[in-house]
ZASEPA-341649 format. One record per residue (C-alpha): y, z, x; chain. Coordinates in Angstrom, 2 decimals, always signed. Example, Ala and Ser with C-alpha at 12.3 -4.5 7.8 and 13.67 -1.06 7.14 Angstrom:
residues 2
+---------+---------+---------+--------+
!      c2 !      c3 !      c1 ! chaine !
+---------+---------+---------+--------+
!   -4.50 !   +7.80 !  +12.30 !      A !
!   -1.06 !   +7.14 !  +13.67 !      A !
+---------+---------+---------+--------+
end
This chain:
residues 313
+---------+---------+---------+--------+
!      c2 !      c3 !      c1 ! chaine !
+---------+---------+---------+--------+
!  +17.38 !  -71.93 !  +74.67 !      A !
!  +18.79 !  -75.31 !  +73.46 !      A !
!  +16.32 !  -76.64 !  +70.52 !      A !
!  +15.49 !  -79.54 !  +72.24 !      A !
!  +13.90 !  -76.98 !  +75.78 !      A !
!  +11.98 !  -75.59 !  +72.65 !      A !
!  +10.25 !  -78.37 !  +71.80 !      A !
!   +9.13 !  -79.15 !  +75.16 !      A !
!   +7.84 !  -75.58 !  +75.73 !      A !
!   +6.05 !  -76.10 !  +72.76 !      A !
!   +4.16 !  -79.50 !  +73.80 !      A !
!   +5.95 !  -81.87 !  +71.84 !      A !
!   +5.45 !  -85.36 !  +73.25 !      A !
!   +7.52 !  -87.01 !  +75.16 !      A !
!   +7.87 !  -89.84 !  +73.77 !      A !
!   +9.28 !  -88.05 !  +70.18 !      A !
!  +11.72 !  -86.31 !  +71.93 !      A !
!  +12.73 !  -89.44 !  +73.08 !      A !
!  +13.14 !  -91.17 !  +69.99 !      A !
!  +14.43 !  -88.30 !  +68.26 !      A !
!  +17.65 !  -88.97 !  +70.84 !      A !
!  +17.87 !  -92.58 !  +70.02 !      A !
!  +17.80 !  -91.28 !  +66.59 !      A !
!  +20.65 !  -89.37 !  +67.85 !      A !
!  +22.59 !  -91.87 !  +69.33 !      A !
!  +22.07 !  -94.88 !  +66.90 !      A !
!  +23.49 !  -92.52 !  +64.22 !      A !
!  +26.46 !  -91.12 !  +65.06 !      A !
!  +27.64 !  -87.96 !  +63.73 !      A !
!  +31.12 !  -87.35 !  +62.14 !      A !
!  +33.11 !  -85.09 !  +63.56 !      A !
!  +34.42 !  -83.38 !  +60.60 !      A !
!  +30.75 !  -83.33 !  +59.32 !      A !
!  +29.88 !  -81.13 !  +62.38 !      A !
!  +29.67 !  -77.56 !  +60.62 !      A !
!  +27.16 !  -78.91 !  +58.10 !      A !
!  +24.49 !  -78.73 !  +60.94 !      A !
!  +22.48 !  -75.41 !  +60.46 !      A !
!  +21.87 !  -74.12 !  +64.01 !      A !
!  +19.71 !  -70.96 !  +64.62 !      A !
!  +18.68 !  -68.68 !  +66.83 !      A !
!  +15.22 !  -68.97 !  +65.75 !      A !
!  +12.47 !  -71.63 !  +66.09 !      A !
!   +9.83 !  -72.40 !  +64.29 !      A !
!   +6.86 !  -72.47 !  +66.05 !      A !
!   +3.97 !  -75.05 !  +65.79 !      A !
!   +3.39 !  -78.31 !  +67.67 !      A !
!   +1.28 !  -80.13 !  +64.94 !      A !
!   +3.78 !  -79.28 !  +62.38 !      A !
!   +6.75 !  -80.56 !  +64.18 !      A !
!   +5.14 !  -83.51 !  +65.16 !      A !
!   +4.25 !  -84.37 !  +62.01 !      A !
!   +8.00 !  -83.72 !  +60.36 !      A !
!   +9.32 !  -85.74 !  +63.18 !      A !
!   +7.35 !  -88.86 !  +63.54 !      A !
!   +7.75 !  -89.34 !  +59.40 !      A !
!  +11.71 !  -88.48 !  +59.60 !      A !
!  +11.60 !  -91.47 !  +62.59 !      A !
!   +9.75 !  -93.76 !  +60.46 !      A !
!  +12.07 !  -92.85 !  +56.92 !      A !
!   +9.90 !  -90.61 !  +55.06 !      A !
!  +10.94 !  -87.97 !  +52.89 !      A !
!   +9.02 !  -84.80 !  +53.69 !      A !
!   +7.46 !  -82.03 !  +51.18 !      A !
!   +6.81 !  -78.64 !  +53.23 !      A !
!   +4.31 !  -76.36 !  +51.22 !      A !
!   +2.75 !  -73.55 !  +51.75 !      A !
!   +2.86 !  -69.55 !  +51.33 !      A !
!   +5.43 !  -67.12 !  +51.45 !      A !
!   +6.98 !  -65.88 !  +54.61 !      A !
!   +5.82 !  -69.47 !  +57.11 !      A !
!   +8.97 !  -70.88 !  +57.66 !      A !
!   +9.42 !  -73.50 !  +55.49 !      A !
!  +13.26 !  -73.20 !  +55.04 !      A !
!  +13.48 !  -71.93 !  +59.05 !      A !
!  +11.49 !  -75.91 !  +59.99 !      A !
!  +14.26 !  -77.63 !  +57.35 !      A !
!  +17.19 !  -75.94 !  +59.57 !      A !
!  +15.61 !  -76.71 !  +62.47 !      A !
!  +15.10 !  -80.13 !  +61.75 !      A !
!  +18.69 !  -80.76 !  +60.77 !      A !
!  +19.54 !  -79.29 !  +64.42 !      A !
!  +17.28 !  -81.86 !  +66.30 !      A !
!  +18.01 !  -84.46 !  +64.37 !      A !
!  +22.32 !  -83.43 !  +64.65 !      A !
!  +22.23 !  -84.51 !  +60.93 !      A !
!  +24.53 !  -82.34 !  +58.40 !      A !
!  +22.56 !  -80.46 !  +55.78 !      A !
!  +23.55 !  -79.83 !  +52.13 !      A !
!  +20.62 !  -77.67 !  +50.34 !      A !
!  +19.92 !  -77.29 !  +46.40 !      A !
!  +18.15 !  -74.57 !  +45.30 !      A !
!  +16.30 !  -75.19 !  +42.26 !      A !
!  +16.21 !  -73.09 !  +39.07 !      A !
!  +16.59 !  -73.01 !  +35.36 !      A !
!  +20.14 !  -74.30 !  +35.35 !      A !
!  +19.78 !  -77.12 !  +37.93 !      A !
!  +20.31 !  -79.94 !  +36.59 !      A !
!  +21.05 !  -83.84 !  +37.47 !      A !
!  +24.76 !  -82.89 !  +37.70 !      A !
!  +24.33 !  -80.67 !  +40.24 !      A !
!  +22.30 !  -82.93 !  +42.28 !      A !
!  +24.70 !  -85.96 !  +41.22 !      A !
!  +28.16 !  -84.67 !  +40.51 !      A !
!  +29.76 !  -84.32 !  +37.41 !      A !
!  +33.05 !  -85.04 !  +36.12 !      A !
!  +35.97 !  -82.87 !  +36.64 !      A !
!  +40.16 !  -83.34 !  +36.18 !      A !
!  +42.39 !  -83.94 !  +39.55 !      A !
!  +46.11 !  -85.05 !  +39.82 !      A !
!  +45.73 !  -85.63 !  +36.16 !      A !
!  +42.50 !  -88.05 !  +36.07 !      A !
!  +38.82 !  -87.61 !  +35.45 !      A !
!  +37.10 !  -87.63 !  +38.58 !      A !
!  +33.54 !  -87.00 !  +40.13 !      A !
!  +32.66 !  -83.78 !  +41.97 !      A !
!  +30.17 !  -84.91 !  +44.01 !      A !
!  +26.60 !  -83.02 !  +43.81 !      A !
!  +24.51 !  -82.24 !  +47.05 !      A !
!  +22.44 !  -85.62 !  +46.80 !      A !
!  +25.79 !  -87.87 !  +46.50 !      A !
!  +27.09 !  -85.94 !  +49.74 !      A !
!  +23.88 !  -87.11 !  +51.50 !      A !
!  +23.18 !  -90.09 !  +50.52 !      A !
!  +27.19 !  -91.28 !  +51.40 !      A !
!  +27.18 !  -89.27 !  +54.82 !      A !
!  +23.42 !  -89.35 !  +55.93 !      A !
!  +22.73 !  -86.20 !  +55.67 !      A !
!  +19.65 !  -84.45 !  +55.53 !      A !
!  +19.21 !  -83.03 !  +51.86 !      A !
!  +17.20 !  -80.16 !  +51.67 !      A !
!  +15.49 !  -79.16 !  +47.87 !      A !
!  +14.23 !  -75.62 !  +47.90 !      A !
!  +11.71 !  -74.93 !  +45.57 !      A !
!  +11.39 !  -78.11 !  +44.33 !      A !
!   +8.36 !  -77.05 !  +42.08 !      A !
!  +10.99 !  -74.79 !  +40.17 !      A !
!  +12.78 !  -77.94 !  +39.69 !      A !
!  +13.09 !  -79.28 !  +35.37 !      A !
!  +12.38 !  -82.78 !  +34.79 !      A !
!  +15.93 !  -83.71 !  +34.02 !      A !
!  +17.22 !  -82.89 !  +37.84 !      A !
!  +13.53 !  -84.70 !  +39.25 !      A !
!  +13.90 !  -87.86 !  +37.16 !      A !
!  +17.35 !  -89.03 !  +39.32 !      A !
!  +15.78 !  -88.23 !  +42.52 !      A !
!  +13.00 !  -91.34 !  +41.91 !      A !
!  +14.96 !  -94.02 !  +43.10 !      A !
!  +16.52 !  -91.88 !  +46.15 !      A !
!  +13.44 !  -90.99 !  +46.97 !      A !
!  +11.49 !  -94.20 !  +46.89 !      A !
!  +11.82 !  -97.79 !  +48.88 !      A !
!  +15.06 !  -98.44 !  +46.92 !      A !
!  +16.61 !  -95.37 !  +48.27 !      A !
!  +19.61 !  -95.79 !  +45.85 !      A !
!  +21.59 !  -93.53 !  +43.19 !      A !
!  +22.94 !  -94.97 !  +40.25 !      A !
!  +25.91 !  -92.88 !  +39.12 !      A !
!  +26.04 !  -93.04 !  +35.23 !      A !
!  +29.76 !  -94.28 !  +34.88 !      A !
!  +30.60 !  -95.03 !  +38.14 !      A !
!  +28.85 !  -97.00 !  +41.12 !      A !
!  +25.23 !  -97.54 !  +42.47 !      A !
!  +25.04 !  -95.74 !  +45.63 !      A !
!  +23.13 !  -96.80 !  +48.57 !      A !
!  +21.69 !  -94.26 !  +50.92 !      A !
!  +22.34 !  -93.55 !  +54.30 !      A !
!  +20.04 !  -95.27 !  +56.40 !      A !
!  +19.84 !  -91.56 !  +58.05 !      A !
!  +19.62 !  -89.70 !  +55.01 !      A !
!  +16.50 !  -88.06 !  +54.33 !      A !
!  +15.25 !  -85.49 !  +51.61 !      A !
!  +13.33 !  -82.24 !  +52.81 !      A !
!  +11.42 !  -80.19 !  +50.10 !      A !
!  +10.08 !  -76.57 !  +50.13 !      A !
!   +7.67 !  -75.06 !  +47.57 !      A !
!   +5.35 !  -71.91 !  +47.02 !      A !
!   +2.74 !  -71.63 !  +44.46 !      A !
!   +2.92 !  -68.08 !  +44.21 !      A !
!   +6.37 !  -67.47 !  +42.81 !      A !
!   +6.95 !  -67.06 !  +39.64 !      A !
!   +8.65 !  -69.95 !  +37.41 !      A !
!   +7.07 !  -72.63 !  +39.31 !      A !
!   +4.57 !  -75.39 !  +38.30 !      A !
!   +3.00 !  -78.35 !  +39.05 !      A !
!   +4.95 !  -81.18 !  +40.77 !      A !
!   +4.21 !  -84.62 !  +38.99 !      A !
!   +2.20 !  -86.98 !  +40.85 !      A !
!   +5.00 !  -89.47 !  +40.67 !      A !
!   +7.17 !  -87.23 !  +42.61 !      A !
!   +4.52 !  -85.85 !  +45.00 !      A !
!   +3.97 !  -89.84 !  +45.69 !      A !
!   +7.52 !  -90.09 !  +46.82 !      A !
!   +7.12 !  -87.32 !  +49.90 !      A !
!   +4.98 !  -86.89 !  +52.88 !      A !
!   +2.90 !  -83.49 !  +52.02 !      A !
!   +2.59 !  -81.33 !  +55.40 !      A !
!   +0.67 !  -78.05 !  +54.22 !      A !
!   +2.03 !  -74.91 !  +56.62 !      A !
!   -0.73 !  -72.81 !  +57.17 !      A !
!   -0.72 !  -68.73 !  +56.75 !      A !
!   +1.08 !  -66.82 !  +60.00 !      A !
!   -1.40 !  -65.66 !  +62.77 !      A !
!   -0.76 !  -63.09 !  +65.30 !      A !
!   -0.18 !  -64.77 !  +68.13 !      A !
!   +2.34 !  -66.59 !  +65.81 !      A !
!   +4.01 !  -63.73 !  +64.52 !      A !
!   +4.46 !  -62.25 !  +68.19 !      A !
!   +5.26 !  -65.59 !  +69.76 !      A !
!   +8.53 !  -64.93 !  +66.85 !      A !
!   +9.05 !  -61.53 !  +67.64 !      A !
!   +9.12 !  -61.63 !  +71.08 !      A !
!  +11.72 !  -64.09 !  +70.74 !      A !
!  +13.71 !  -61.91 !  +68.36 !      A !
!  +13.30 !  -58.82 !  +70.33 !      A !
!  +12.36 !  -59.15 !  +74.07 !      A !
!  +13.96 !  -55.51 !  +74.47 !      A !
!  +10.68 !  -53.88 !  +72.92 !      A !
!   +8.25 !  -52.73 !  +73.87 !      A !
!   +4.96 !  -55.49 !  +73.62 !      A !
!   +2.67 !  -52.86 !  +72.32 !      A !
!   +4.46 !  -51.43 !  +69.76 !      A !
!   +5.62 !  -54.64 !  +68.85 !      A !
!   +2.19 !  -55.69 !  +67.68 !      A !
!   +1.55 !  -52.65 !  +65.80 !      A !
!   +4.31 !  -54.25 !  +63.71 !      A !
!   +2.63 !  -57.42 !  +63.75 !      A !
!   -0.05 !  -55.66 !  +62.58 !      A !
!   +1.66 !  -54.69 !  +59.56 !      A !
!   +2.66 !  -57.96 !  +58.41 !      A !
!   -0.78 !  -59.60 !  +59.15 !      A !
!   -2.49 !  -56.25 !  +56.93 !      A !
!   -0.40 !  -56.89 !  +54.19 !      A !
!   -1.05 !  -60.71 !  +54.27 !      A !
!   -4.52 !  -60.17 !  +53.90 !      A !
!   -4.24 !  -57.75 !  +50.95 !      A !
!   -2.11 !  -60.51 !  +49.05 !      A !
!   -4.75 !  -62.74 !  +50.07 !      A !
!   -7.74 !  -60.44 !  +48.61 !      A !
!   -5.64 !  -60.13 !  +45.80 !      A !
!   -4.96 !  -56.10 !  +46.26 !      A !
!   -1.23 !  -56.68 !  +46.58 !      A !
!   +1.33 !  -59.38 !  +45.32 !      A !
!   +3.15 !  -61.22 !  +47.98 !      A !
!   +6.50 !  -58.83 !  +47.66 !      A !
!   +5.92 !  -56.93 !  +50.58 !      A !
!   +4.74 !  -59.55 !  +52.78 !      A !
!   +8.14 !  -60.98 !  +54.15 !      A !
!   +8.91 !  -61.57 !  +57.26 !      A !
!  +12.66 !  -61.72 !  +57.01 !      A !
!  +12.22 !  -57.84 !  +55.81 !      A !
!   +9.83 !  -56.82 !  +59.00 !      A !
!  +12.63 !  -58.80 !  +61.22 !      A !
!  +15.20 !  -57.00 !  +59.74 !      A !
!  +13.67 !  -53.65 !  +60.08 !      A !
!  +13.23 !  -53.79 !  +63.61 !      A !
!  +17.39 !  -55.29 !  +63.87 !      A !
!  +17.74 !  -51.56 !  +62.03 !      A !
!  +15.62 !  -49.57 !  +64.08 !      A !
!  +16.87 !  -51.21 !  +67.63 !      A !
!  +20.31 !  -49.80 !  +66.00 !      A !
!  +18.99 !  -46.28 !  +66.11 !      A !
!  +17.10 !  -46.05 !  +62.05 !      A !
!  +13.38 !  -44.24 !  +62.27 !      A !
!  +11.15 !  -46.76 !  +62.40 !      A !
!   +9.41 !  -45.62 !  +59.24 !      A !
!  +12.84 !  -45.51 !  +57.18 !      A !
!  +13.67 !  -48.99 !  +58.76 !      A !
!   +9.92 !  -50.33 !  +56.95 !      A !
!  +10.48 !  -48.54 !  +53.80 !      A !
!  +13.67 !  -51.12 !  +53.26 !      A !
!  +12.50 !  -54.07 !  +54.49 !      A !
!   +9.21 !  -53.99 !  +53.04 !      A !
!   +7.81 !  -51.10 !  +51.23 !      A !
!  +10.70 !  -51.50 !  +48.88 !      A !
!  +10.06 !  -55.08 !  +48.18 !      A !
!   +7.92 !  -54.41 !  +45.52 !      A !
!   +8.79 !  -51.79 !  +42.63 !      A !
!   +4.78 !  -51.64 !  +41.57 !      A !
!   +4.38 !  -47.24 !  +42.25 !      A !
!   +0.57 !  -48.19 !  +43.23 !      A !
!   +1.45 !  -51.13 !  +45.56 !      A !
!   +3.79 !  -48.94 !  +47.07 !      A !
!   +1.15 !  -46.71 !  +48.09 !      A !
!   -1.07 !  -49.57 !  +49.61 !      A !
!   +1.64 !  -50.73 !  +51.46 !      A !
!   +2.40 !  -46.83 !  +52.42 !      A !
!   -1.21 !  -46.19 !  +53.62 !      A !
!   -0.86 !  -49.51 !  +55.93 !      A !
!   +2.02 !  -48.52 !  +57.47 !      A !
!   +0.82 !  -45.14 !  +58.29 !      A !
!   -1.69 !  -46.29 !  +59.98 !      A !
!   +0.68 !  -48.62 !  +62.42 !      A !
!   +3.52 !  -46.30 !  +62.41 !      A !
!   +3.50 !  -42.51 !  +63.32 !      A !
!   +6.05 !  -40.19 !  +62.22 !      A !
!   +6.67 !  -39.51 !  +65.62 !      A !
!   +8.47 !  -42.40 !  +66.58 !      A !
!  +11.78 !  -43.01 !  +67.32 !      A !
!  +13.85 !  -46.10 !  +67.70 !      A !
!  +13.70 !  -45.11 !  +72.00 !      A !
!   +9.76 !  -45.34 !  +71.25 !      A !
!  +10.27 !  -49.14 !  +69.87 !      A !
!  +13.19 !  -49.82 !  +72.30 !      A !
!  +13.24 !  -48.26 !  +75.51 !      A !
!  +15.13 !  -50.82 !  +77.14 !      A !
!  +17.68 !  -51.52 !  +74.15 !      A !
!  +20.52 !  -53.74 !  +74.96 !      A !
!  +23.74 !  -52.90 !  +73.79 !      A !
!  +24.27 !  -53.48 !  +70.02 !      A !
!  +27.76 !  -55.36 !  +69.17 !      A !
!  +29.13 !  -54.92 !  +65.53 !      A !
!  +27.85 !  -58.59 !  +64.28 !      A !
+---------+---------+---------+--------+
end
């Protein structure tokens, strides 16, 4: 399904879709720029949210996507570079990011010092759409460049070389989570720079809405005893019986990729999300949850009675 057939299924308004093709069209997109665009094969699903991250990226807003592990934060930033057809260049932030990286910093070519070009530089010169991944990881030296980009001067001065006006199509995407460790509190000067969209917790019929997607060779009901497991364990994190290890997503997807290839299904779960965490007593929790979903019985036919063939990817 082209992205653009998935936000009409979804209820997106007319009139955005609309504007996001003028978008389109007023702002050409290179052609050698063209591999930068992160398609998927997965959507991110939820009509408030999308509306919301497309009317401010129409009206040049920067956008700050927060919210728990395992919503789709990152999955909405590569989806928005797709319906947008703007080329994406993502930073993610830790200990030893730094303005450079963001920036560039200087390095020797054909015998003279030049300027490797950071991830912001590459947007702001080719409208791109920058994406910051866990931005609340970020140290102040790397934030404190991003003010001016970020604000109604949306420039870049370039200690040495130029002052660098953005992209009228450039825009800045952040992603953060509380609940990893290393992060902190965004400054309210930076916070004031983005518009905040809060993703709320996955429900089921959000979860199966995905994984019928993924898998439509499954079988529904066992599917949502899978479901099940994700939305068990996401309540234990949020009762505070568990940490969040186990409750990923991209582990439960992969799981069932391995079991429609032939795994068990309860070896398949052990990897992608029993084995998340290293904590012996979590383990058991998470054990005990799956046991209840999963039988030993089970085989991948059980999960996947009407498997398509699998192709070495």
């Amino acid at each position: 399904m082209d992205i653009i057939e998935n936000l009409r299924e979804q209820g997106i308004s007319e009139k955005l879709i609309e504007d996001i093709f003028y978008f389109r069209r007023f702002y050409k997109l290179e052609k050698n720029l063209e591999y930068r665009i992160t398609k998927s094969n997965r959507y991110f699903y939820g009509k408030d949210i999308i509306s919301m991250c497309i009317s401010s990226i129409l009206e040049e807003e920067n956008i700050l996507l927060s919210g728990p592990k395992a919503t789709g934060k990152n999955l909405l930033a590569d989806n928005l570079s797709e319906i947008f057809l703007r080329p994406q260049w993502n930073t993610s932030f830790h200990i030893n990011t730094d303005s450079s990286t963001l920036i560039g910093t200087d390095t020797f070519i054909d015998n003279e010092v030049k300027l490797r070009r950071g991830s912001v530089y590459e947007c702001a010169i080719n409208g791109g759409f920058g994406v910051f991944d866990e931005i609340n990881m970020a140290k102040n030296d790397a934030i404190v460049v991003l003010h001016s980009a970020l604000d109604y001067r949306r420039v870049i001065d370039v200690p040495g070389y130029e002052r660098v006006n953005l992209h009228p199509a450039t825009r800045f995407i952040g992603t953060m989570n509380y609940e990893y460790a290393g992060t902190k509190e965004l400054n309210e000067a930076l916070v004031s720079r983005f518009m905040v969209i809060d993703i709320p917790e996955i429900e089921e019929e959000k979860i199966m809405m995905i994984l019928k997607d993924e898998f439509d060779d499954a079988d529904e009901e066992k599917l949502n005893q899978f479901a099940g497991i994700f939305l068990d364990l996401q309540l234990k994190c949020k009762n505070g019986e568990i940490s969040s290890k186990s409750v990923d997503l991209r582990g439960l997807i992969g799981s069932l990729k391995i079991i429609r290839r032939g795994l068990g299904p309860n070896l398949a779960i052990n990897m992608g999300m029993t084995g998340k965490t290293f904590d012996i007593y979590e383990k058991e929790i998470v054990g005990d949850i799956i046991k209840t979903r999963i039988p030993d019985k089970w085989e991948s036919k059980d999960i996947f009675p009407n498997k398509k063939l699998c192709h070495i990817k």
